[in-house]
VMD Tcl script that builds the backbone (N, CA, C; Angstrom):
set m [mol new atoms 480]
animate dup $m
set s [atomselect $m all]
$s set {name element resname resid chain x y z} {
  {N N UNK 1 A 6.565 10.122 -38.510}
  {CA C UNK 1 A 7.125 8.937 -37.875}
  {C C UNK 1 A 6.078 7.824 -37.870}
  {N N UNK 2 A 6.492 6.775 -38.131}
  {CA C UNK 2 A 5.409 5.416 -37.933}
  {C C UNK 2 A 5.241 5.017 -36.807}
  {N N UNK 3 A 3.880 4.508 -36.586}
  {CA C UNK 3 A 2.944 4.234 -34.910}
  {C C UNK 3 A 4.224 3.100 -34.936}
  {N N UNK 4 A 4.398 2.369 -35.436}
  {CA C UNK 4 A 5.028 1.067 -35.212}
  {C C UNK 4 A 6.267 1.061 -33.988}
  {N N UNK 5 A 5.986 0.221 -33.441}
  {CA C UNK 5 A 7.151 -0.272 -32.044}
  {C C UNK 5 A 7.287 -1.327 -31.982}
  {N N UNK 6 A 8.844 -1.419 -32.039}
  {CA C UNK 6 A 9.194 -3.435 -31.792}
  {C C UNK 6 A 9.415 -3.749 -31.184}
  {N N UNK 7 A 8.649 -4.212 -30.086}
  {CA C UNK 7 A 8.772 -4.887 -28.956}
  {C C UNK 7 A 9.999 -5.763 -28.931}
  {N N UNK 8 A 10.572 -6.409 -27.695}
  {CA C UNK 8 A 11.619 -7.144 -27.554}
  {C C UNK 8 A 10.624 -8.065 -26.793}
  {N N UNK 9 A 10.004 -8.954 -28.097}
  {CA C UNK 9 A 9.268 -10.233 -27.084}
  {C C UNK 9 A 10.087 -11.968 -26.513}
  {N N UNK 10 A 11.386 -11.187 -26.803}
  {CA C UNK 10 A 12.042 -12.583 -26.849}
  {C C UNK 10 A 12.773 -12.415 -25.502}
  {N N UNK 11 A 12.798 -11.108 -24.941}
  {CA C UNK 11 A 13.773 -10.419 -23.688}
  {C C UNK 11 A 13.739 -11.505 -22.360}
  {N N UNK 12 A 12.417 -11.602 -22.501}
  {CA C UNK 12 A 12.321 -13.115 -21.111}
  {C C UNK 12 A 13.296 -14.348 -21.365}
  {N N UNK 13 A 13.201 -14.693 -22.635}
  {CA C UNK 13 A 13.878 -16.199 -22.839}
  {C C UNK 13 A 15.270 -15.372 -22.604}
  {N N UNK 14 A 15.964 -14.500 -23.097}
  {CA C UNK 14 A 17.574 -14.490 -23.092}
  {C C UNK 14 A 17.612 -13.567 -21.289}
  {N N UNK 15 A 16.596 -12.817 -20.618}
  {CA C UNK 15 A 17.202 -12.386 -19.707}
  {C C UNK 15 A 16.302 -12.384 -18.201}
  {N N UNK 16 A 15.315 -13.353 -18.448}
  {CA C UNK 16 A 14.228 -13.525 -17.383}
  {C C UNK 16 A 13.371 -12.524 -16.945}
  {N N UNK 17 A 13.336 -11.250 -17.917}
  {CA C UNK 17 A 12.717 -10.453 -17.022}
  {C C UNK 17 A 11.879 -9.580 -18.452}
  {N N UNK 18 A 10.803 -9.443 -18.292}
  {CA C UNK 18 A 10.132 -8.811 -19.548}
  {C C UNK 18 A 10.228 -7.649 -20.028}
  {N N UNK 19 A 10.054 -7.002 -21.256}
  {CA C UNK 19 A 10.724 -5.357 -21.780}
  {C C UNK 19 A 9.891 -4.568 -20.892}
  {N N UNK 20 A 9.908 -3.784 -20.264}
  {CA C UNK 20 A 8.751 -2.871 -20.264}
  {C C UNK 20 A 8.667 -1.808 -21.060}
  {N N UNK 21 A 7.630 -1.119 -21.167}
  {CA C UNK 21 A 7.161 0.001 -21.767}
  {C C UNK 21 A 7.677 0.681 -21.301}
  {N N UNK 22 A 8.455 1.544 -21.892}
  {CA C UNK 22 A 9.313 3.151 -21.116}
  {C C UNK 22 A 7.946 4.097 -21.489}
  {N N UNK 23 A 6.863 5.163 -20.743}
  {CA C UNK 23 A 6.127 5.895 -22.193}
  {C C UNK 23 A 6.466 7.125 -22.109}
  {N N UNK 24 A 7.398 7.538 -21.439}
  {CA C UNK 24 A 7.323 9.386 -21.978}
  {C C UNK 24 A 7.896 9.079 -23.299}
  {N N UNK 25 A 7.858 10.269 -24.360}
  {CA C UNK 25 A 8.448 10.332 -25.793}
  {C C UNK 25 A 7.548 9.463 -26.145}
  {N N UNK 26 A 6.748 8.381 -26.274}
  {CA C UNK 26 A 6.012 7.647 -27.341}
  {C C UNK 26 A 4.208 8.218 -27.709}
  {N N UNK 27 A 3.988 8.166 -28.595}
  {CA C UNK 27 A 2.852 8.804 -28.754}
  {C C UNK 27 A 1.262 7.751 -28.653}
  {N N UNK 28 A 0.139 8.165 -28.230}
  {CA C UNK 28 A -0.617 7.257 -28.140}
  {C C UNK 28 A -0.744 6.304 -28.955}
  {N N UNK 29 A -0.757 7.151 -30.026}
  {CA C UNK 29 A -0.810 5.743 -31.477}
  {C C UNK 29 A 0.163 4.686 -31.225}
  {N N UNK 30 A 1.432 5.010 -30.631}
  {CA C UNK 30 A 2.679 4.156 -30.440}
  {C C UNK 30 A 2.349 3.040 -28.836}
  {N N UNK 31 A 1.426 3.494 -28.090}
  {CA C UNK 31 A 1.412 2.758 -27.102}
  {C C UNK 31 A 0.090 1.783 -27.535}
  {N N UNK 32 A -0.892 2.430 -28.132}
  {CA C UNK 32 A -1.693 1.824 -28.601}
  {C C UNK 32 A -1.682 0.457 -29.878}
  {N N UNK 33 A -0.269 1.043 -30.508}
  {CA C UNK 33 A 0.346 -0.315 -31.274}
  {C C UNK 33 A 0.628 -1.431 -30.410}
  {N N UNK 34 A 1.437 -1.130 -29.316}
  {CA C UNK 34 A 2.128 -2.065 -28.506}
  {C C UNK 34 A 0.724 -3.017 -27.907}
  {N N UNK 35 A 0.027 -2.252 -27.356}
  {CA C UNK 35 A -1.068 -3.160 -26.590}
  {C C UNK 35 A -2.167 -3.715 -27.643}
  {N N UNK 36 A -1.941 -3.613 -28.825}
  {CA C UNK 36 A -2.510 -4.289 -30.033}
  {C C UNK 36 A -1.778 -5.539 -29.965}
  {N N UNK 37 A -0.530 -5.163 -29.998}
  {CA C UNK 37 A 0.310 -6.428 -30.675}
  {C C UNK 37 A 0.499 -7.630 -29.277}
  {N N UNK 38 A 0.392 -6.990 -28.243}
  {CA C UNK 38 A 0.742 -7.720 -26.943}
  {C C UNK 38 A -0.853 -8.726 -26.760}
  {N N UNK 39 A -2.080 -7.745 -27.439}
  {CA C UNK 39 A -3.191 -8.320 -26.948}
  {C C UNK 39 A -3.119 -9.988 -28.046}
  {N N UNK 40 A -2.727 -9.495 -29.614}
  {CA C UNK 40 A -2.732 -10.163 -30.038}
  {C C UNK 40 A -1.975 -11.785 -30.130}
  {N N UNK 41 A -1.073 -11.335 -29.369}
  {CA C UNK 41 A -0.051 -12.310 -28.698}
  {C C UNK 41 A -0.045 -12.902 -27.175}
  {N N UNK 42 A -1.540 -12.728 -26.751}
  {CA C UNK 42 A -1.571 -12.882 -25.661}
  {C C UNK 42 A -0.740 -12.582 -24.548}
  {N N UNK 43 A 0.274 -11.747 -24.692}
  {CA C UNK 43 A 1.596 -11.132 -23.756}
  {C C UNK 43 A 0.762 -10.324 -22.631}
  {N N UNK 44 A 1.472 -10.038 -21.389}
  {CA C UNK 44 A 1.429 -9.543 -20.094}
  {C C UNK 44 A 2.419 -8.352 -20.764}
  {N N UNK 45 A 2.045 -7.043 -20.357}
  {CA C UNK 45 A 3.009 -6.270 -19.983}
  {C C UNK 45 A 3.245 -5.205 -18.806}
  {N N UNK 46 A 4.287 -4.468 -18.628}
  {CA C UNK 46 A 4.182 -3.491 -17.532}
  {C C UNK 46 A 4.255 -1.731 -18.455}
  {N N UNK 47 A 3.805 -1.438 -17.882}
  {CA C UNK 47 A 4.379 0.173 -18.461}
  {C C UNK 47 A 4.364 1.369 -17.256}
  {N N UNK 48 A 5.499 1.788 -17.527}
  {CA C UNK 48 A 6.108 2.660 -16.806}
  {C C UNK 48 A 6.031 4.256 -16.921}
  {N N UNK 49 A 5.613 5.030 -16.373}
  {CA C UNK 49 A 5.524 6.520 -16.323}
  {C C UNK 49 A 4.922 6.939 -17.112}
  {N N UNK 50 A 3.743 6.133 -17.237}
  {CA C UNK 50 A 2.329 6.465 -17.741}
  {C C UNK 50 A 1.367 7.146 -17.024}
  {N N UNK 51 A 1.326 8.522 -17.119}
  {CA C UNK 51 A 0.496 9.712 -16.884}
  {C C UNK 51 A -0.768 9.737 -16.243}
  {N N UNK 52 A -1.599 9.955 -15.736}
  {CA C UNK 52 A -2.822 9.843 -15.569}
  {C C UNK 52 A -3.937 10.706 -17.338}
  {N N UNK 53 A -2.846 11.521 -17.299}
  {CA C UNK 53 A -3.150 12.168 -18.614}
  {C C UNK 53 A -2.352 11.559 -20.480}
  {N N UNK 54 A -1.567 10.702 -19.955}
  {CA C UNK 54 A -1.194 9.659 -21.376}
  {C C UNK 54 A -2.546 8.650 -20.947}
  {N N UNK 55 A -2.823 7.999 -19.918}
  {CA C UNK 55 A -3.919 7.003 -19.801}
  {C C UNK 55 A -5.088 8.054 -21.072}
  {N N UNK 56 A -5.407 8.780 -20.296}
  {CA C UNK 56 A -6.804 9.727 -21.252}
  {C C UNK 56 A -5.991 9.644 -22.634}
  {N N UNK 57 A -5.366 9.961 -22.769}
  {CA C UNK 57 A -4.935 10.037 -24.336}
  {C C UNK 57 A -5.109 8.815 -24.936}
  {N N UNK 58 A -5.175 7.290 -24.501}
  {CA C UNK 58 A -5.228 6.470 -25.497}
  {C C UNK 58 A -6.711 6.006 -25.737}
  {N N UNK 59 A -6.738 5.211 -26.760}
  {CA C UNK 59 A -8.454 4.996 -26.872}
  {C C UNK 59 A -8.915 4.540 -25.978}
  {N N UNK 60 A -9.960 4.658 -25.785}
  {CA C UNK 60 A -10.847 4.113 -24.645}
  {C C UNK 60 A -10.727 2.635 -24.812}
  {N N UNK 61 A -10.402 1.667 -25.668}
  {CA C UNK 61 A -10.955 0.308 -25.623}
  {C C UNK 61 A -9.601 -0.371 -24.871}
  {N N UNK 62 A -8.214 0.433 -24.882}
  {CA C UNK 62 A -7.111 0.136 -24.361}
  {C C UNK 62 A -7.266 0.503 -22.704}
  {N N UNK 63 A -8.115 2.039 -22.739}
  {CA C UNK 63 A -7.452 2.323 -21.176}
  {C C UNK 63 A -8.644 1.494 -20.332}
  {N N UNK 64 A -9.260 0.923 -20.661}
  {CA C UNK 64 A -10.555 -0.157 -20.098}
  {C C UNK 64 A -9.914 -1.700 -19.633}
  {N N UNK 65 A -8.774 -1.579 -20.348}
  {CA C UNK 65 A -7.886 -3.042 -19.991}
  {C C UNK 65 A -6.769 -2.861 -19.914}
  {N N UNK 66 A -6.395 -1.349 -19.174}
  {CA C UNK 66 A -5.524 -0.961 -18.221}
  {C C UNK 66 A -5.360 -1.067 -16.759}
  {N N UNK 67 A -4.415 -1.989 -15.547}
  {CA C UNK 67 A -4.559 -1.680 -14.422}
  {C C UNK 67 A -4.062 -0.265 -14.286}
  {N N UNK 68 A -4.144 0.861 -14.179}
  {CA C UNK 68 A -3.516 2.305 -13.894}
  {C C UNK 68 A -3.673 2.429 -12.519}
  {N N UNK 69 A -2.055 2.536 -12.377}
  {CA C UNK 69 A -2.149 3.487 -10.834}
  {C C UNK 69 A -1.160 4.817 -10.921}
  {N N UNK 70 A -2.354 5.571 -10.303}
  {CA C UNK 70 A -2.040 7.230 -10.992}
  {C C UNK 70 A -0.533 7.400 -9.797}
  {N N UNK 71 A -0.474 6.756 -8.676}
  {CA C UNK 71 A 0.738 7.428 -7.610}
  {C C UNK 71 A 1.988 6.985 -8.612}
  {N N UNK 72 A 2.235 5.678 -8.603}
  {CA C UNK 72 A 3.250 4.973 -9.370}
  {C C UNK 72 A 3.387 5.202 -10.669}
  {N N UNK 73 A 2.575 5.391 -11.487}
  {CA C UNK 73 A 2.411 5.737 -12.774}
  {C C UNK 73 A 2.592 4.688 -14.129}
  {N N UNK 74 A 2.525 3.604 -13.021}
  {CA C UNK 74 A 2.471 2.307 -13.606}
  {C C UNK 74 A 0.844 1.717 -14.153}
  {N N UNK 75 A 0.851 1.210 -15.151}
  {CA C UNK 75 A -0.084 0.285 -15.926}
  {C C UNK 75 A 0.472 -1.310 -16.246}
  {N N UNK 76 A -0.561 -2.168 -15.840}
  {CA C UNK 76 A -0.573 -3.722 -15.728}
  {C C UNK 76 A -1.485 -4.222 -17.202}
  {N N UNK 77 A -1.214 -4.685 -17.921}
  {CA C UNK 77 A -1.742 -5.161 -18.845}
  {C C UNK 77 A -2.011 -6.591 -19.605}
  {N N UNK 78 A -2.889 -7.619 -19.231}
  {CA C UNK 78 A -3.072 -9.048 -19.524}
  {C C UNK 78 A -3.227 -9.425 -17.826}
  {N N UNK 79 A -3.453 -10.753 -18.159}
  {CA C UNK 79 A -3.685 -11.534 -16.502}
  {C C UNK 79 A -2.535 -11.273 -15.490}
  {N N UNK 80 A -2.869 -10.924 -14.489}
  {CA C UNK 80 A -1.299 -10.788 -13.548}
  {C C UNK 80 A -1.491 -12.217 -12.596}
  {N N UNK 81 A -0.271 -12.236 -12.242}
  {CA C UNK 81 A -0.383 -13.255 -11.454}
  {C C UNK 81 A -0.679 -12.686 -9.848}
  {N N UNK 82 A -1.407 -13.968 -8.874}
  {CA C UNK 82 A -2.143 -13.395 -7.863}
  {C C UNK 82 A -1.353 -13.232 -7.023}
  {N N UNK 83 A -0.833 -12.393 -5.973}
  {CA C UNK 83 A -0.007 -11.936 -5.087}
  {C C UNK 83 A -0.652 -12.271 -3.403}
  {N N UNK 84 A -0.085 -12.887 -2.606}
  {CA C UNK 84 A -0.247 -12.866 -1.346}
  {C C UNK 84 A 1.124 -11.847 -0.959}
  {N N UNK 85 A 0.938 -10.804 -0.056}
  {CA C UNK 85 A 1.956 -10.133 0.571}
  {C C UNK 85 A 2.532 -10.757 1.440}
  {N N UNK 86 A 1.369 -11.760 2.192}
  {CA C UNK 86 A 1.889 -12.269 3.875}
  {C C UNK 86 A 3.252 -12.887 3.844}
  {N N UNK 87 A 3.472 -13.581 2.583}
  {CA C UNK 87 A 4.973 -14.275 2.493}
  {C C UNK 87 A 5.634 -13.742 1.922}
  {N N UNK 88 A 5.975 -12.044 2.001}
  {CA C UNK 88 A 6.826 -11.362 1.155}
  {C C UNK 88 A 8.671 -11.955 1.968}
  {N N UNK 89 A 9.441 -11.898 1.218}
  {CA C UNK 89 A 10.597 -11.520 1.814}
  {C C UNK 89 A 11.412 -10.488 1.086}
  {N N UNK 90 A 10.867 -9.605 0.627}
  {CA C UNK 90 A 11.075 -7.472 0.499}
  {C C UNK 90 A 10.384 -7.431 0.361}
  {N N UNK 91 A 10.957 -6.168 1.227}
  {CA C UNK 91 A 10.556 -4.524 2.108}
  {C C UNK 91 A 11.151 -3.709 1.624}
  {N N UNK 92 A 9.781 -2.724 1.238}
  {CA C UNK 92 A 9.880 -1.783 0.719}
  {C C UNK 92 A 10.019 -0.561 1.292}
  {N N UNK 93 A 10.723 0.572 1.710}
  {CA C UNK 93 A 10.375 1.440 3.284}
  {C C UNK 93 A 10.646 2.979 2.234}
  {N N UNK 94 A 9.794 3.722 2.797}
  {CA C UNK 94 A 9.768 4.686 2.103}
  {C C UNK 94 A 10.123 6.014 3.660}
  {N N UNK 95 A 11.212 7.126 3.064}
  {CA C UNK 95 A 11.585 7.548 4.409}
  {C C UNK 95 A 10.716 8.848 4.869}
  {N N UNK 96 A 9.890 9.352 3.738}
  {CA C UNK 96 A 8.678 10.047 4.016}
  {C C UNK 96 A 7.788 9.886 2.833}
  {N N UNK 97 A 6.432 10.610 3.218}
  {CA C UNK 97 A 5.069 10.480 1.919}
  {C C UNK 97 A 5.805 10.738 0.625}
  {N N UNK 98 A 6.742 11.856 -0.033}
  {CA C UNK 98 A 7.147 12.477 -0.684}
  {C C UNK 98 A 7.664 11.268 -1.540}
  {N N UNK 99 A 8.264 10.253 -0.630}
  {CA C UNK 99 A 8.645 9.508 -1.642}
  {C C UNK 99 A 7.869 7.747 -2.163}
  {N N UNK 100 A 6.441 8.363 -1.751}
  {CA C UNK 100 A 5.287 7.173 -2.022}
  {C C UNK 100 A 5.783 6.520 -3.334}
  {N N UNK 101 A 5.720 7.373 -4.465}
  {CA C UNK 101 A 5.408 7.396 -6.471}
  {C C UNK 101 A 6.710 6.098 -6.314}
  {N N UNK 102 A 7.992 6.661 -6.201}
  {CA C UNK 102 A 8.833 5.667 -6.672}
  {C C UNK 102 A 8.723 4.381 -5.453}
  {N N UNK 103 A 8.621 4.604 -4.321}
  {CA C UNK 103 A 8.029 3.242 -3.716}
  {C C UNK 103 A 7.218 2.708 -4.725}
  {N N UNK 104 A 6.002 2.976 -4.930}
  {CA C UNK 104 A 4.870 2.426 -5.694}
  {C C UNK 104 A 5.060 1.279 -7.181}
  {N N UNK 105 A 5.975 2.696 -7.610}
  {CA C UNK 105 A 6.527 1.684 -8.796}
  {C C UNK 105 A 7.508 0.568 -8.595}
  {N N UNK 106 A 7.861 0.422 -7.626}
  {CA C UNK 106 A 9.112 -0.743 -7.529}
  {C C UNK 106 A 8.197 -1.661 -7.185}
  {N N UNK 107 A 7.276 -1.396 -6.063}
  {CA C UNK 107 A 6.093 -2.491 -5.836}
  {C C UNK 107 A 5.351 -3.176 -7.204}
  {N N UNK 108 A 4.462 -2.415 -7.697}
  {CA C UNK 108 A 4.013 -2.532 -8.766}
  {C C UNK 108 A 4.473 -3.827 -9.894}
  {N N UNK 109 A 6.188 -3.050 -9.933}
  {CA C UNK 109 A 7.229 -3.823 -11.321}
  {C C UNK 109 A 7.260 -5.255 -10.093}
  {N N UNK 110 A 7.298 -4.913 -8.883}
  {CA C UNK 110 A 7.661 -6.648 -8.334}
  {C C UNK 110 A 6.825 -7.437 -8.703}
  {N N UNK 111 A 5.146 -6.788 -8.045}
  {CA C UNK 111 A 4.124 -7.443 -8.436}
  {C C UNK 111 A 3.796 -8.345 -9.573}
  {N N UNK 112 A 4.158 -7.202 -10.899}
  {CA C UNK 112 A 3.865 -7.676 -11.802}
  {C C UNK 112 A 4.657 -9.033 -12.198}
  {N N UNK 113 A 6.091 -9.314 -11.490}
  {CA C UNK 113 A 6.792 -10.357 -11.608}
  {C C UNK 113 A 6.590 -11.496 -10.355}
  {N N UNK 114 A 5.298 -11.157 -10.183}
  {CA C UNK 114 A 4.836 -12.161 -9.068}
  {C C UNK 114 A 5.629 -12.171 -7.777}
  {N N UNK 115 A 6.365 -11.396 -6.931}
  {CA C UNK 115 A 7.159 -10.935 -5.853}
  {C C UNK 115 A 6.480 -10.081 -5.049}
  {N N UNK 116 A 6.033 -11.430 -4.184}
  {CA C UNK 116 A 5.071 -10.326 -2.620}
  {C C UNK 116 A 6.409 -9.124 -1.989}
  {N N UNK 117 A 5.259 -8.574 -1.619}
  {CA C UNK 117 A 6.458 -7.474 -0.917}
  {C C UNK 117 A 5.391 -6.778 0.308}
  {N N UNK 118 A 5.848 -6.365 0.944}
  {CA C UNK 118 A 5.778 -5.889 2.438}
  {C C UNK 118 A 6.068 -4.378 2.373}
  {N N UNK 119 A 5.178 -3.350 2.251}
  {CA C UNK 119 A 5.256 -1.730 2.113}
  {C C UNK 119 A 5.817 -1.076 3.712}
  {N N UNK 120 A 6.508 -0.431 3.858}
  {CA C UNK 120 A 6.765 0.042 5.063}
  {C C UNK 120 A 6.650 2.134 4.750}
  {N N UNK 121 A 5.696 2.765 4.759}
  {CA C UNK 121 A 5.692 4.366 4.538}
  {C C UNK 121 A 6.421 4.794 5.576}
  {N N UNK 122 A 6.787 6.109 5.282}
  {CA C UNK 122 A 7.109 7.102 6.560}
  {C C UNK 122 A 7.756 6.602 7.454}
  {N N UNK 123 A 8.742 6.080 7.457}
  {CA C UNK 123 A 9.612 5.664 8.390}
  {C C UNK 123 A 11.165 5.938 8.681}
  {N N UNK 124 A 11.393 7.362 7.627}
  {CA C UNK 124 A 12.427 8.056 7.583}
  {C C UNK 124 A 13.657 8.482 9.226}
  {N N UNK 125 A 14.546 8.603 8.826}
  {CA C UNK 125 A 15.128 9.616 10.260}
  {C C UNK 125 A 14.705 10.095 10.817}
  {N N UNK 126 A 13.758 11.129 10.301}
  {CA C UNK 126 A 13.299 12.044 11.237}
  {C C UNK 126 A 12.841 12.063 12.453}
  {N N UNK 127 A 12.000 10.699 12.164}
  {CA C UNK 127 A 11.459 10.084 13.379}
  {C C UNK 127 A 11.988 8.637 13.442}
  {N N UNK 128 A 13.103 8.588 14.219}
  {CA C UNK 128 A 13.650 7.268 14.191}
  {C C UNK 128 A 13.117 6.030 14.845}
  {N N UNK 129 A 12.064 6.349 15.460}
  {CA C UNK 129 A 11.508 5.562 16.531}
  {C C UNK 129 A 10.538 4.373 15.840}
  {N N UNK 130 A 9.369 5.418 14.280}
  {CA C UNK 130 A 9.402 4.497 13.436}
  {C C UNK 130 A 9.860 3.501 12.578}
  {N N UNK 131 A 10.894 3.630 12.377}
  {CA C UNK 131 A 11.944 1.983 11.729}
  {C C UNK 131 A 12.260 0.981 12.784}
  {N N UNK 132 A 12.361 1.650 14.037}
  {CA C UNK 132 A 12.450 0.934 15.184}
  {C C UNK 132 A 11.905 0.269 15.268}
  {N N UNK 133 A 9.907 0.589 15.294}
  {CA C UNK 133 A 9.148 -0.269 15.657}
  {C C UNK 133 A 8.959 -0.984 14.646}
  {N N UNK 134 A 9.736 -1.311 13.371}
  {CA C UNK 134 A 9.312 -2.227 12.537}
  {C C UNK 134 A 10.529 -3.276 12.377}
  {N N UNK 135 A 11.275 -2.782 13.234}
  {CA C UNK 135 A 13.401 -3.369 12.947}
  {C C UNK 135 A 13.441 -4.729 13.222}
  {N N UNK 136 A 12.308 -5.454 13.933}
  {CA C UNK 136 A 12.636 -6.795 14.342}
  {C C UNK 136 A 11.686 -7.866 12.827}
  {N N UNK 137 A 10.574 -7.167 12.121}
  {CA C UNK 137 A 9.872 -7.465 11.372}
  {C C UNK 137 A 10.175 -7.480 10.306}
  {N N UNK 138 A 11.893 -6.551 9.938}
  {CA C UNK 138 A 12.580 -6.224 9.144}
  {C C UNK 138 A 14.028 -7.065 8.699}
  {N N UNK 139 A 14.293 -7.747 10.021}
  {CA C UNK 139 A 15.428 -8.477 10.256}
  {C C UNK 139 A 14.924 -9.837 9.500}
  {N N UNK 140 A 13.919 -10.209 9.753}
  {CA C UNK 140 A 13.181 -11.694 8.836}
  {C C UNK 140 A 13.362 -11.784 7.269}
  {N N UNK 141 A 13.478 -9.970 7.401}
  {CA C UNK 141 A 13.171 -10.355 5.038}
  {C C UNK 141 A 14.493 -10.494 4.655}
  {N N UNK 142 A 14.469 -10.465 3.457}
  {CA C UNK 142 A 15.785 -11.220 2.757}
  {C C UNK 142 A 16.676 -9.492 1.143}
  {N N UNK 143 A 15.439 -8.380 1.758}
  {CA C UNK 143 A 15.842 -7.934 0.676}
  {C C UNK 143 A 14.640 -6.638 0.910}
  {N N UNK 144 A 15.275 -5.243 1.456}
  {CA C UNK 144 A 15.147 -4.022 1.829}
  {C C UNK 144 A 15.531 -2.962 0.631}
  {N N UNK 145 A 14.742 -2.850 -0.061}
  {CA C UNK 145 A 14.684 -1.306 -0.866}
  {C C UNK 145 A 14.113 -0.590 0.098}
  {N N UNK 146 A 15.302 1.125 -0.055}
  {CA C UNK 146 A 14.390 1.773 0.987}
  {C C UNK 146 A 15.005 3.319 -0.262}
  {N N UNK 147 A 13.489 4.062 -0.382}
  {CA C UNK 147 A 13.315 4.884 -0.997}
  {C C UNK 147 A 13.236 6.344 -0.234}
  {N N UNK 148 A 14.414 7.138 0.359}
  {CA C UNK 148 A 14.161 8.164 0.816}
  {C C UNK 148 A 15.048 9.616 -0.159}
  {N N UNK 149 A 14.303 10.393 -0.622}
  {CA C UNK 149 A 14.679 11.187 -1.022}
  {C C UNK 149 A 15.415 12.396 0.103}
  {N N UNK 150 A 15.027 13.149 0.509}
  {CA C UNK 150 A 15.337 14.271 1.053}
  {C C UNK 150 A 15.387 13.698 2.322}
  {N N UNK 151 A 15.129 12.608 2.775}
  {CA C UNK 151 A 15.487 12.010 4.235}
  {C C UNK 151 A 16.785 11.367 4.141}
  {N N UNK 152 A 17.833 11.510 3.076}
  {CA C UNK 152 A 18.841 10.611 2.940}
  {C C UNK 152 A 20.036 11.449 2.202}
  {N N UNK 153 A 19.610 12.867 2.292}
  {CA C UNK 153 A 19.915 13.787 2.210}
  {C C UNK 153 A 21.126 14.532 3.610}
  {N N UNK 154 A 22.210 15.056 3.169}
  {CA C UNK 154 A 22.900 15.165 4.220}
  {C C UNK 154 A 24.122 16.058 3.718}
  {N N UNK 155 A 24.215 17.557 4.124}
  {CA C UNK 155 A 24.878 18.248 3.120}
  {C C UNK 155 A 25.415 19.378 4.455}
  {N N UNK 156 A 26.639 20.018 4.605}
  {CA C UNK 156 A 27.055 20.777 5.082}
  {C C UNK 156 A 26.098 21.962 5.282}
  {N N UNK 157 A 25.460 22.386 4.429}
  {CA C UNK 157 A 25.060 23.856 4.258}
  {C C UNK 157 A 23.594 23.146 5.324}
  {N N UNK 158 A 23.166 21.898 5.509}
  {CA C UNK 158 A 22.045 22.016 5.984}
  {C C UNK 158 A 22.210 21.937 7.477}
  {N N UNK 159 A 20.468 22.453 8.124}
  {CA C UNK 159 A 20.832 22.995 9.237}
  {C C UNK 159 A 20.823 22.191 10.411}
  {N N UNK 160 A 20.995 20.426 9.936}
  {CA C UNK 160 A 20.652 19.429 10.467}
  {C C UNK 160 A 21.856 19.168 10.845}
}
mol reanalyze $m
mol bondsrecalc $m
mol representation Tube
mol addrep $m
């Protein structure tokens, strides 16, 4: 198979929002094309479900001008734009630790589109008292992703 990957560098002008890198299935040589061609084009990109162990796999001169964050599994690549959180309007609420990774990455992909955001962890059902104490700080934003896996969970057989 050929390293080669064709980017969709035109995806911003027809849909405002840039391709990202999908990377499971692509091989280093193949991610390592992309951030050739992006460097050469001066392009920003994001990449998504990039490994702590795909990072090691690509050459060193790429993973050196990688932002990598191993929770999210996201990589930032070219200048990002600078983020103040204080004026986020979304919130991000995650309903226990378990579900940090995909919090992370939604942060991350905002970031990278210049969209402060406001992290809220552990603030699941379980303990309802935590969303509470954040419910009036919550009522201000304009736009609540809330990431709970097994806290949002709700099934006959369970013993809840």
């Amino acid at each position: 198979m050929p390293d080669r990957v064709l980017m969709d560098w035109q995806r911003a002008a027809r849909t405002g929002l840039d391709e990202a890198v999908y990377c499971p299935g692509k091989q280093p040589a193949q991610l390592a094309e992309v951030l050739r061609q992006a460097a050469a084009e001066q392009r920003r990109l994001l990449f998504t479900r990039l490994t702590p162990e795909g990072l090691k796999a690509l050459p060193e001169e790429w993973q050196a001008r990688l932002d990598h964050d191993p929770v999210s599994q996201t990589a930032l690549f070219g200048e990002q734009p600078a983020i103040d959180d204080a004026g986020a309007e979304v919130a991000i609420l995650t309903g226990g630790a378990s579900d940090l990774p995909a919090a992370a990455e939604a942060q991350r992909t905002l970031h990278y589109y210049g969209v402060p955001v406001r992290a809220y962890a552990d603030v699941g059902v379980a303990g309802l008292w935590r969303v509470l104490a954040v419910a009036e700080e919550l009522k201000s934003l304009k736009v609540a992703i809330v990431v709970a896996g097994m806290e949002g969970h709700c099934s006959p057989s369970s013993p809840d």
